[in-house]
C-alpha positions as CSV (number, residue, x, y, z in Angstrom):
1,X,0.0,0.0,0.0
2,X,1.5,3.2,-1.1
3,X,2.0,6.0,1.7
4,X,-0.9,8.8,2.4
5,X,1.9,11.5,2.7
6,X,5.5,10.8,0.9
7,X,8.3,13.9,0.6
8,X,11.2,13.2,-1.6
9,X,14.5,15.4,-1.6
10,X,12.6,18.8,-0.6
11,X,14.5,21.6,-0.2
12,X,13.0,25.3,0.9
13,X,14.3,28.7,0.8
14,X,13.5,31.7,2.2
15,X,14.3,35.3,1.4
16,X,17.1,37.7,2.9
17,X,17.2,40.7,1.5
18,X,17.8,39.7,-2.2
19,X,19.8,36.2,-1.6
20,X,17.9,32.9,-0.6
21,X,19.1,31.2,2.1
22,X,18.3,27.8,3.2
23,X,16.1,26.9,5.4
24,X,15.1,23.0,5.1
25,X,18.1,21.1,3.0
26,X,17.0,17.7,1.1
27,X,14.4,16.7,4.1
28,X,12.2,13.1,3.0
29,X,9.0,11.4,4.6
30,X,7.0,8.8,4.7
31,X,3.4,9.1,6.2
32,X,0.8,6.4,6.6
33,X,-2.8,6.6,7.1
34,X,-3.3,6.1,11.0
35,X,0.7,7.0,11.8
36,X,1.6,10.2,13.8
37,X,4.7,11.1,13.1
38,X,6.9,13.9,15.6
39,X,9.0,16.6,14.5
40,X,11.5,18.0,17.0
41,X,14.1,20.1,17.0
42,X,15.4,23.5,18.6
43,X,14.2,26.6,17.1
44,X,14.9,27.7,13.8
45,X,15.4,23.7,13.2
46,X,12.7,23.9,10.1
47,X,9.8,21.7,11.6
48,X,7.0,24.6,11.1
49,X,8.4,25.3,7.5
50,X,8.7,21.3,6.9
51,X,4.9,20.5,8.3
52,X,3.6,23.0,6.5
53,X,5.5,21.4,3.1
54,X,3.6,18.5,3.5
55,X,0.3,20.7,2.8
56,X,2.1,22.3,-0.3
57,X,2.6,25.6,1.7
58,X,5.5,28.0,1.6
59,X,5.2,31.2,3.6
60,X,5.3,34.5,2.0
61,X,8.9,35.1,1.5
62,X,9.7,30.9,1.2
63,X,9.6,28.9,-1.9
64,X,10.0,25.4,-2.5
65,X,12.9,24.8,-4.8
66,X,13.6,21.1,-5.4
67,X,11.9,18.0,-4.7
68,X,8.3,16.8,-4.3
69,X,5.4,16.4,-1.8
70,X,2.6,14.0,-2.8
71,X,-0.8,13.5,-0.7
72,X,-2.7,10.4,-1.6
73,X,-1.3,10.4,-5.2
74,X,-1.7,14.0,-6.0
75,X,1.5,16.6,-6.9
76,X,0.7,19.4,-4.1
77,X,3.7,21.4,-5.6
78,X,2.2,21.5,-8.9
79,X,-1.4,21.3,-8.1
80,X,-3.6,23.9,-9.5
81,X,-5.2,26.4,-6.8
82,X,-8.3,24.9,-7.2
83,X,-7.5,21.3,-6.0
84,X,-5.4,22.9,-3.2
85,X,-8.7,24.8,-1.9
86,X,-10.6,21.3,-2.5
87,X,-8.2,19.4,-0.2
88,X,-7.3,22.3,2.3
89,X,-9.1,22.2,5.1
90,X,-11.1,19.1,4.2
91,X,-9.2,16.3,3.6
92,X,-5.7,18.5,5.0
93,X,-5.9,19.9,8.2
94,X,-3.5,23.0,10.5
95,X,-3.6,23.5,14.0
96,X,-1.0,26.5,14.6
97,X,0.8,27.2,17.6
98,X,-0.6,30.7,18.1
99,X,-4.1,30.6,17.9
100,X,-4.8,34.1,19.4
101,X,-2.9,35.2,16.0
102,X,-5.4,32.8,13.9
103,X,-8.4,33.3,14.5
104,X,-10.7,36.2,13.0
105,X,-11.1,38.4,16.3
106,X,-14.4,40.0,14.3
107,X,-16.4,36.5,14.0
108,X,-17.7,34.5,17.1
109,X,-15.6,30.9,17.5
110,X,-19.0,28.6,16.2
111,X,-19.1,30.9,12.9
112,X,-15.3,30.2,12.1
113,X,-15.5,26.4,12.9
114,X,-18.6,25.8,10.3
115,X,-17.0,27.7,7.8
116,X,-15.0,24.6,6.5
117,X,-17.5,21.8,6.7
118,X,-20.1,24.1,5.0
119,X,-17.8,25.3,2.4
120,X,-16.9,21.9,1.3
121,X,-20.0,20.7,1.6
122,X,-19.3,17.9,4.0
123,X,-22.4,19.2,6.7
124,X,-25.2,21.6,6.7
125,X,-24.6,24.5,9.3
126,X,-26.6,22.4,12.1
127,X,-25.0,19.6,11.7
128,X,-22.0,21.4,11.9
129,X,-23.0,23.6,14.8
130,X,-23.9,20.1,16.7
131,X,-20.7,18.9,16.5
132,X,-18.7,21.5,16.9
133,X,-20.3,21.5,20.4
134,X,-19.7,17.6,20.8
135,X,-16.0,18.4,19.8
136,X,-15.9,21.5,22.4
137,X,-16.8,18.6,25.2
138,X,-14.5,16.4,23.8
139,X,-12.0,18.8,23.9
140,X,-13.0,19.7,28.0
141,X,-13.9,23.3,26.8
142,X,-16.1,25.0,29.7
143,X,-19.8,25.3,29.2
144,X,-19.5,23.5,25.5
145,X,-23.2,24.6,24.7
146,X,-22.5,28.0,24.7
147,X,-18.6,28.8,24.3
148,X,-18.9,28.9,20.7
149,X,-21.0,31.8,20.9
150,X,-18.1,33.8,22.7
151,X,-15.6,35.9,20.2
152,X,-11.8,35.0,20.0
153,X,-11.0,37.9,23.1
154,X,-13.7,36.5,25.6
155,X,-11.6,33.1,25.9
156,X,-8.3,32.3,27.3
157,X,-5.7,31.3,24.9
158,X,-5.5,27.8,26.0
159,X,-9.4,27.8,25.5
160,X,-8.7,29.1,22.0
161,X,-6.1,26.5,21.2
162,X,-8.7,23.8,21.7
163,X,-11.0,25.5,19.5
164,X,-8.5,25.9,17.1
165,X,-8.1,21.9,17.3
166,X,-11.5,21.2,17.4
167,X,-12.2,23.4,14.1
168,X,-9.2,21.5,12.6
169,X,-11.5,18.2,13.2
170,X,-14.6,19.4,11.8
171,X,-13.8,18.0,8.3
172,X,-12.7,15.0,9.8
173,X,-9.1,15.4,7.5
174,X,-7.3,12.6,6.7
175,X,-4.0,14.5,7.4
176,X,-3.7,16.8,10.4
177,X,-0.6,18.8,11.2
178,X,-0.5,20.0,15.1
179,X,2.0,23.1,15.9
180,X,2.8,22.9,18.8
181,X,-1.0,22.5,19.9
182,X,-0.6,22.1,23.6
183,X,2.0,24.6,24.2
184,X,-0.6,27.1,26.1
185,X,-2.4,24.0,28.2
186,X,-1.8,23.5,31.9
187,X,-0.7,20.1,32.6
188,X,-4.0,18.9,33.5
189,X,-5.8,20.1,30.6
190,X,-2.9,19.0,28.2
191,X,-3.5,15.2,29.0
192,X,-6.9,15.4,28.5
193,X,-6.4,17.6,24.8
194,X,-3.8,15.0,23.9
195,X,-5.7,11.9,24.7
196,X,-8.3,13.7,22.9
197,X,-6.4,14.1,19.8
198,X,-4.9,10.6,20.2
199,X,-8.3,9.2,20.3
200,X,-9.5,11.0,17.4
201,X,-6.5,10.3,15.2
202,X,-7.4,6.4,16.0
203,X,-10.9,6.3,15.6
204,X,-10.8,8.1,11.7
205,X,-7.6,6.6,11.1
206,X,-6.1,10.2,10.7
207,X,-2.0,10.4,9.3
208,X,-0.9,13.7,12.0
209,X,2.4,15.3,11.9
210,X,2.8,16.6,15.8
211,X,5.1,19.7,15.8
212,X,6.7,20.2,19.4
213,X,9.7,21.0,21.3
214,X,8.0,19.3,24.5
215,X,9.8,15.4,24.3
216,X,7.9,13.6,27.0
217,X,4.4,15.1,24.9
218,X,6.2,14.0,21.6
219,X,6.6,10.3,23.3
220,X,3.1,10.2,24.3
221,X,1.7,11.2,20.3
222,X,4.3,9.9,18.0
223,X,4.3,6.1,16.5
224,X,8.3,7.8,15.1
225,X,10.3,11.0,15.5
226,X,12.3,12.5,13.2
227,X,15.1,15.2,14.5
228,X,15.8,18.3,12.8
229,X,18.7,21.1,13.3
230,X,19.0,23.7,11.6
231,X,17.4,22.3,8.2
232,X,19.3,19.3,8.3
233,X,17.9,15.4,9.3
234,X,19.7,14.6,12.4
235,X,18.0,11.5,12.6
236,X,14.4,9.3,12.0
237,X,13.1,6.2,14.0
238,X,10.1,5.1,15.9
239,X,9.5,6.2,19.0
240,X,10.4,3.8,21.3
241,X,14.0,3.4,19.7
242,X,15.0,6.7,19.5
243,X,14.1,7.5,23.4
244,X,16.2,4.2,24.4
245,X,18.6,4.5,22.0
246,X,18.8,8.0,19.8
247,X,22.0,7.8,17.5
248,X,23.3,11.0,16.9
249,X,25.1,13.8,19.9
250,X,22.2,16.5,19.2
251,X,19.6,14.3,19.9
252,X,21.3,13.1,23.1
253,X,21.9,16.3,24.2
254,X,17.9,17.6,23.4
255,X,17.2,14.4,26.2
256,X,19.2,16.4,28.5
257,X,17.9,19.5,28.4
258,X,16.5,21.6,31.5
259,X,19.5,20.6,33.7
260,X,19.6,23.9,34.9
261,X,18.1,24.6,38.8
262,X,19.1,27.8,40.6
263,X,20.3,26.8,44.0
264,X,18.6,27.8,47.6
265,X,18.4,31.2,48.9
266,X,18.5,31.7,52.6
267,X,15.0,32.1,54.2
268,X,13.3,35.6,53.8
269,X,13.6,37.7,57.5
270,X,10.7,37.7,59.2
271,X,10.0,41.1,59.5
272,X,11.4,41.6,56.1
273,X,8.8,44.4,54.4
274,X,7.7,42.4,50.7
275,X,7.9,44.3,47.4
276,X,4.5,43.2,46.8
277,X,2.1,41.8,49.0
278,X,-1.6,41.3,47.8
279,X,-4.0,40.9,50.7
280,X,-7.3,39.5,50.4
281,X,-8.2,40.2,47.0
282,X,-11.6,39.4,45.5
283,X,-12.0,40.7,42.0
284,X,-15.1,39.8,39.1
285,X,-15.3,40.5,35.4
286,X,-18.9,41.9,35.3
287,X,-20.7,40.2,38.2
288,X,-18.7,37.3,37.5
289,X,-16.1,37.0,40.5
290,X,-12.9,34.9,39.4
291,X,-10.7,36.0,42.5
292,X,-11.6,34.8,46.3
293,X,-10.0,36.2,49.2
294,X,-6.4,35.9,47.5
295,X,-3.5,36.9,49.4
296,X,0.4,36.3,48.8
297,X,3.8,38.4,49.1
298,X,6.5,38.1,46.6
299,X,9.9,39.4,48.7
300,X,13.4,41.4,47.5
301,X,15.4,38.9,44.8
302,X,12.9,36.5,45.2
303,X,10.8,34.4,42.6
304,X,7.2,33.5,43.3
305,X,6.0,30.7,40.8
306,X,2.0,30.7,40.6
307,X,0.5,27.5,38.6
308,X,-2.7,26.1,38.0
309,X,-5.1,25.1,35.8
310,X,-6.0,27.6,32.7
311,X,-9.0,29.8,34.8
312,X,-7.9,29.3,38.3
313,X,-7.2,33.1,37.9
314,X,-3.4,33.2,37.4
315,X,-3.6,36.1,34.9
316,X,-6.2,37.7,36.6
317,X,-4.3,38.1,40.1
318,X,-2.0,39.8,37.8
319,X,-4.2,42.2,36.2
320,X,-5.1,43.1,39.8
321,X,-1.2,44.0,40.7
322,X,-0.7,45.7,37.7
323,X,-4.1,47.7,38.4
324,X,-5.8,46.6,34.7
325,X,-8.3,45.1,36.9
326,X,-9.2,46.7,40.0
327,X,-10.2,44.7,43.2
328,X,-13.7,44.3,44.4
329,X,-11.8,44.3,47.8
330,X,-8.0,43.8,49.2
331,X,-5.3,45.9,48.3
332,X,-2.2,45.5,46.5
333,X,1.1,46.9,48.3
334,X,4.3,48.1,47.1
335,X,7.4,48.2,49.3
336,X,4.4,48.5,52.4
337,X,2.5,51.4,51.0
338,X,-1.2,50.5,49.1
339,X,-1.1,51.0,45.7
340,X,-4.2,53.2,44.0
341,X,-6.3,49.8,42.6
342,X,-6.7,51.9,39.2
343,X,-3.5,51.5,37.3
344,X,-4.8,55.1,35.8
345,X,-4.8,57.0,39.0
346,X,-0.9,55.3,40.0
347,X,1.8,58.0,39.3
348,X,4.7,57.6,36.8
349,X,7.2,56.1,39.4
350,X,4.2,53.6,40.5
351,X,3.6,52.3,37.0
352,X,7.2,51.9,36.3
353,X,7.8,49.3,39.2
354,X,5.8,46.6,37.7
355,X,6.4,45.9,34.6
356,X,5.2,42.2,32.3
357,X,6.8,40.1,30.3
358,X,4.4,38.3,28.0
359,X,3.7,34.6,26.5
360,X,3.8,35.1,23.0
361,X,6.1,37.7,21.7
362,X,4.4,37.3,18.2
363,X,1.7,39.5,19.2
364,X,2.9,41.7,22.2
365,X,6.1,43.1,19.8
366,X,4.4,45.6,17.3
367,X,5.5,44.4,13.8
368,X,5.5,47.8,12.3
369,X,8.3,49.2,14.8
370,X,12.1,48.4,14.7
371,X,13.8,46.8,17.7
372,X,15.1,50.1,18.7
373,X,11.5,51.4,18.6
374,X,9.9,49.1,20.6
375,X,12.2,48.9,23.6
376,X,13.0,53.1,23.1
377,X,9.2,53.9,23.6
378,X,9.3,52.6,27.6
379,X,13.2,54.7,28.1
380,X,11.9,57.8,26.7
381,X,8.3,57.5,28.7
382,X,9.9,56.7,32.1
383,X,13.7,57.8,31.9
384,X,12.9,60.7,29.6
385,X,15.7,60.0,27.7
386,X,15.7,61.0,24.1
387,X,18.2,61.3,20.8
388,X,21.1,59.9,20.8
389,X,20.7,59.1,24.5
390,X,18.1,57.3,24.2
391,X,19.3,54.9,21.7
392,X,22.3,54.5,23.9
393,X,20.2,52.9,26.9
394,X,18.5,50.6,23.6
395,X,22.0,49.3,22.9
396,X,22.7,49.0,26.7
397,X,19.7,46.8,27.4
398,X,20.1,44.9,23.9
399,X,24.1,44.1,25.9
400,X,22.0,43.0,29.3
401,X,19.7,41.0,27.3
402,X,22.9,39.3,24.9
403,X,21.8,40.2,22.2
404,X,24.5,42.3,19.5
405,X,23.1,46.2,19.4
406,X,24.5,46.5,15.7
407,X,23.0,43.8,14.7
408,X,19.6,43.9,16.2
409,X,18.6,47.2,17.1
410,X,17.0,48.3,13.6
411,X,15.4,44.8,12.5
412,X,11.9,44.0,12.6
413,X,10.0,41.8,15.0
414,X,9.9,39.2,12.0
415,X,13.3,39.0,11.3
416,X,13.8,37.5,14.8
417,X,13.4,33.7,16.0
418,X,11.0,33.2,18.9
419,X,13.3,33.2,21.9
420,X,15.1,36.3,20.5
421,X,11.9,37.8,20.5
422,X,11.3,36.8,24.0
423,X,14.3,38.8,24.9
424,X,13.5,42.1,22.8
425,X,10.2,41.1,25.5
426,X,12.4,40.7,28.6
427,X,14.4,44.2,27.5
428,X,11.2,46.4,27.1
429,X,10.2,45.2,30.6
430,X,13.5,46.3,31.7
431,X,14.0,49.8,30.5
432,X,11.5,51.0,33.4
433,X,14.1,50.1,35.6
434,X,11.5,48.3,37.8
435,X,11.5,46.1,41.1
436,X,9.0,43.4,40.1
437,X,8.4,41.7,37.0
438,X,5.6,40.1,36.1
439,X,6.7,36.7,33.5
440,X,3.6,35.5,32.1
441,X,4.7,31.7,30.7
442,X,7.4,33.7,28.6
443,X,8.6,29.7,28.3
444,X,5.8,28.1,27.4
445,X,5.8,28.4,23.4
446,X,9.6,28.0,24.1
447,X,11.5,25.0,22.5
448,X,13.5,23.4,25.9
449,X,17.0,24.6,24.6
450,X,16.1,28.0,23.8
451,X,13.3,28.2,27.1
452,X,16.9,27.0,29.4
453,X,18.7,30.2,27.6
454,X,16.0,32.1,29.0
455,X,15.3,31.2,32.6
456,X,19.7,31.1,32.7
457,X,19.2,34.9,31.5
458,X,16.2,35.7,34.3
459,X,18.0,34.4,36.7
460,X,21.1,36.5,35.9
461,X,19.1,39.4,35.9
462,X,17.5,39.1,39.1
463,X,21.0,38.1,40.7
464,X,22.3,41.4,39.4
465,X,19.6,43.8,39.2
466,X,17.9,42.6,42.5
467,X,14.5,41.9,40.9
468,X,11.4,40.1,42.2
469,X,9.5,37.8,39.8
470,X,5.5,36.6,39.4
471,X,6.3,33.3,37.3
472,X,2.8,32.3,36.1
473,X,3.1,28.8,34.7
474,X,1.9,25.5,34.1
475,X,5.4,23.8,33.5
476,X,6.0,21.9,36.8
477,X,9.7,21.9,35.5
478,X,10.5,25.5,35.2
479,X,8.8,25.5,38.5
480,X,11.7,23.5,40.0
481,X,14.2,25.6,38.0
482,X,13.8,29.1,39.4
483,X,11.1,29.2,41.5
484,X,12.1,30.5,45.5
485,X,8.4,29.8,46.5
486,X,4.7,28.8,45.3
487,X,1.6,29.5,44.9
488,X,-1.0,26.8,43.8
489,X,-4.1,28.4,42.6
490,X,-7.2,26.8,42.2
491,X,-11.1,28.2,40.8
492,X,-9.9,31.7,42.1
493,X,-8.2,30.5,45.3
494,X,-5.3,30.2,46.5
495,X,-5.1,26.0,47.7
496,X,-1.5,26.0,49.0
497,X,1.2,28.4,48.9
498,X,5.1,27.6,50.6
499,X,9.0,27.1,49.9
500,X,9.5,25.5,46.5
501,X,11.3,22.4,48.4
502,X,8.4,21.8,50.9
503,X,5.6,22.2,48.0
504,X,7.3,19.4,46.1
505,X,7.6,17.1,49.1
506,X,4.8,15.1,50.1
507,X,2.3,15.3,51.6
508,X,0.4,17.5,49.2
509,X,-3.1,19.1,49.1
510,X,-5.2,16.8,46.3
511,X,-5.0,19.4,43.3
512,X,-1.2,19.7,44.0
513,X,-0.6,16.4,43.9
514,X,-3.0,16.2,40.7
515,X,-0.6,18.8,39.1
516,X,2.1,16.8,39.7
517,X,1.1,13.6,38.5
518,X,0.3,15.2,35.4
519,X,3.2,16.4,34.0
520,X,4.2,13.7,31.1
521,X,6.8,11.5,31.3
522,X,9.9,10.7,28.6
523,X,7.8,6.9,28.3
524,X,5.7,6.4,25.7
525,X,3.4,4.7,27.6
526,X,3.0,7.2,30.2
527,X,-0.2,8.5,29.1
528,X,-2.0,5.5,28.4
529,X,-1.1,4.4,32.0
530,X,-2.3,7.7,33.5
531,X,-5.9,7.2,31.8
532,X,-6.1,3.5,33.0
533,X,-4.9,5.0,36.9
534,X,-7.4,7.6,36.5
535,X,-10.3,4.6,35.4
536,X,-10.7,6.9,32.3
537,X,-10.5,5.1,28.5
538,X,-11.0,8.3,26.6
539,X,-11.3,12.0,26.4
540,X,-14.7,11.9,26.0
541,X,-15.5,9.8,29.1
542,X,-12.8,12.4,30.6
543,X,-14.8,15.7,29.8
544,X,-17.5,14.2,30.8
545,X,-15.9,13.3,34.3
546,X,-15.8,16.6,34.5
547,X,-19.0,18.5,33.5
């Protein structure tokens, strides 16, 4: 039987000024009907550019120069645009990695995920509207009945990601290729979203390609891996092989990644005064209260890691430090003194004290502003610094953050890799000069190599600058990186809260320990274990767990 997906000798190029450079160099695969095959690598590696091959796609700027990409017998390079929109979307299927960047923000999330099955004339609108429901409780979304009726902006982003999958399912493809779908998942929801896809992929015999930099999530989907650096095939085998027994010194070395733990500060003086200290906070959106009675303190040098599942009000305990979201009641203080709950009525030296660092750099850099602009606008607005002094503070913080000032300072958002983006992120937070940072999963859509270069460069900054982090998160592992204390936070509560050591030594509270047990394993048959402990055989028996 002749393979659903088969790439011979493809080689892609993408544009640099007027030269091409190379970005994937001879890659081949082989894809079955049924088989899920992972693509790792570190970023920049080529797996985006190479999954999205296997469509027939090139980017704007990327062409396709040699070699083919069949899909069930037909030429996708040298299809015609009208068999491309045929198979697109019906029969070949994309999940992206940033969904908050993919979705229409001016059309409700039900009117987006019928589009496809009415288009290709696989459902009428109902039947599509029913299932995308029964795909929105497969896929553990909160109130499945109505969610769909919400726009893009009234969901989280891991919320948004699961629609993006379940729209991705609609047509019931026989080809789906996952970007880094899980990326903005807590641990908890992430095992339920990948069982979910698992299950799926199974039960219509669907051929996936799973984009990730996470390995114990790749062992869990894949049936082979293939490795990838920097355009080049390191290596290709099934799964179990390559974890027991990977070949080459770059895949070795992506197993051992995340070696890096900070070691133990001394205990915090008890009459020590915190830099922030948020006493019993309740806040709502509208008469919706999402915050109950919260209360934590985040000291001088210190790191405060606060996890949970997506909704147990993370962000929005942010929001309320930052003053985006004032406080039904509590108070927020700052080196002992209240802070006004209104960000808008908090004076210039205030503001500049807590600053955010963001989860996905795509869309909190503005693509129409240089380097220089972006992290300029905060050292003009807070140091007053303008001209030629002015870009001399850019170039400074470009230094702090490693990155070369000559080299950097006038590019665009777009001609930078994720992680370097994550850094232009880290800078702009910087040039405030502030005390406390907020880090809102700036790992999370991370590959493990470059997410290590990161927390290594947070934790230099905090050793020299003296800063206080708010690590929101859902990696356990980062957790036990950097983090000085935690705060578990649960349905708008806070459940437990101590020293990083003593929250990771039993015995826990019962959500701890669920978060804990959740976070996948480099065994392939971790997952399918998990479900068995857990007495569930599927997602859908899952979701339904939990309704």
């Amino acid at each position: 039987m002749s393979a659903l997906v088969e790439i011979n000798d493809i080689w892609i190029e993408g544009r640099a000024d007027e030269t091409w450079m190379p970005i994937i160099n001879g890659a081949s695969m082989s894809l079955n009907k049924g088989e899920v095959l992972g693509l790792i690598g570190e970023s920049g590696a080529g797996k985006s550019t190479l999954g999205l091959a296997a469509m027939g796609f090139a980017r704007d700027g990327v062409r396709i120069s040699k070699g083919s990409v069949t899909f069930d017998g037909i030429d996708l390079i040298n299809a015609s645009a009208a068999v491309k929109r045929d198979l697109l979307g019906k029969r070949i299927a994309y999940v992206a990695q940033s969904a908050a960047a993919s979705f229409n923000p001016s059309h409700r999330l039900i009117d987006q995920h019928v589009e496809g099955p009415v288009q290709h004339g696989v459902s009428t609108r109902v039947e599509s509207v029913n299932d995308g429901i029964e795909l929105y409780r497969r896929l553990r979304l909160p109130d499945p009945d109505n969610i769909g009726f919400r726009y893009p902006h009234q969901v989280s982003g891991g919320q948004l990601q699961r629609a993006m999958t379940a729209m991705a399912m609609s047509c019931r493809p026989d080809l789906i290729i996952f970007d880094e779908p899980t990326t903005a998942l807590d641990v908890t929801t992430q095992i339920e979203v990948l069982a979910s896809i698992r299950d799926i992929v199974e039960q219509f015999d669907t051929a996936a390609i799973y984009i990730t930099h996470d390995l114990a999530v790749v062992a869990q989907m894949a049936d082979k891996i293939k490795v990838l650096l920097k355009g080049d095939e390191v290596e290709e085998a099934d799964t179990r092989t390559m974890l027991s027994d990977p070949k080459e010194d770059y895949t070795k070395s992506l197993w051992a990644v995340r070696s890096f733990k900070r070691p133990g500060k001394a205990a915090v003086p008890e009459d020590a005064t915190p830099v922030i200290s948020v006493r019993n906070v309740t806040a709502a959106y509208g008469k919706a209260v999402v915050l109950h009675d919260v209360s934590f303190d985040i000291h001088a040098g210190r790191t405060v890691a606060v996890v949970g599942e997506s909704g147990s009000g993370k962000s929005t305990a942010a929001r309320c430090i930052t003053g985006l979201l004032p406080p039904l009641e509590g108070h927020v203080e700052f080196d002992g003194e209240a802070l006004p709950l209104d960000y808008r009525k908090r004076n210039k030296m205030q503001l500049r004290q807590a600053q955010m660092i963001y989860q996905m750099a795509d869309t909190a850099l503005n693509p129409r502003k240089s380097i220089g602009e972006i992290i300029g606008r905060p050292v003009e607005f807070y140091m007053d610094l303008k001209g030629a002094k002015k870009r001399e503070r850019v170039r400074a913080l470009l230094d702090e953050i490693e990155m070369e000032p000559d080299l950097f300072i006038d590019r665009l958002p777009s001609e930078l890799s994720g992680g370097q983006k994550q850094r232009i992120g880290i800078a702009r937070a910087l040039a405030a000069e502030p005390k406390f940072i907020i880090c809102d999963e700036v790992t999370s859509a991370l590959d493990q190599l470059v997410a290590e270069g990161i927390l290594k460069l947070l934790a230099r900054l905090q050793d020299t600058l003296g800063l206080s982090y708010m690590f929101i998160t859902h990696d356990l592992a980062t957790v036990k990186s950097i983090a000085d204390e935690v705060v578990v936070m649960k349905d708008g509560r806070v459940v437990e809260q101590g020293p990083k050591d003593e929250m990771f030594t039993p015995p826990h509270h019962s959500y701890t320990d669920l978060l804990l047990s959740s976070v996948p394993e480099m065994d392939p048959d971790w997952l399918t274990n998990l479900l068995a402990e857990r007495g569930v055989d599927n997602l859908g028996d899952a979701a339904a767990d939990r309704m």
